[in-house]
N, C-alpha and C positions, 0 to 999 in steps of 0.2 A: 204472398205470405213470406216474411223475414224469419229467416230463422234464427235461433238464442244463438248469443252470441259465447264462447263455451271458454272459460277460463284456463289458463292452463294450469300445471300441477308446476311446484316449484322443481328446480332442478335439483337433486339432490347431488354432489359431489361423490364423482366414484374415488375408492379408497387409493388409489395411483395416485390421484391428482391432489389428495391429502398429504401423500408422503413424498412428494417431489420434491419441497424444499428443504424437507431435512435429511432426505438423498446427496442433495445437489451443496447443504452447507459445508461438510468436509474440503470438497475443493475449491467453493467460494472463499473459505477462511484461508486455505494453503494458500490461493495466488493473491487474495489480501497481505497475508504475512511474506511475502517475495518482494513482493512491490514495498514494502515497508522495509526489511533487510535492505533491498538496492538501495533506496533512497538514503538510508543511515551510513550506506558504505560510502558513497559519495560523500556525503558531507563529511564523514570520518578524513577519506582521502584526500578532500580539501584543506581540512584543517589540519592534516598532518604536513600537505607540502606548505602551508605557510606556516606555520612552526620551525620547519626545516629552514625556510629562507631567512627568518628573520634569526634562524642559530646562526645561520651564515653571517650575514650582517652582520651579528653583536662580534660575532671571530673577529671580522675583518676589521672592525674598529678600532677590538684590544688589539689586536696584532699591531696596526698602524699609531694606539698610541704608546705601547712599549718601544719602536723604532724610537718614538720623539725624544 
């Protein structure tokens, strides 16, 4: 004799396991927004030191053609 085979009851989600990700979004968002600051400072930083060099540059031009 086989016995029925017994279905199971779906799982229903305890309310912890609801609220985990909008627990967890405050500091997913905070180190999203860090990593985006850094990235922006960088590029900022780059483009200020070539800025900078290419002031230099244009100085040392005028400079060299006021001498001529």
């Amino acid at each position: 004799m086989t016995l029925p085979r017994t279905t199971r009851a779906p799982r229903v989600p305890r309310p912890r396991d609801l609220l985990r990700p909008v627990l967890a979004w405050p500091v997913t968002a905070q180190a999203t927004a860090c990593r985006n600051a850094l990235g922006a400072t960088t590029v900022l930083a780059r483009e200020r030191a070539e800025r900078e060099e290419v002031e230099a540059l244009l100085a040392a031009l005028h400079a060299e053609r006021a001498r001529a």
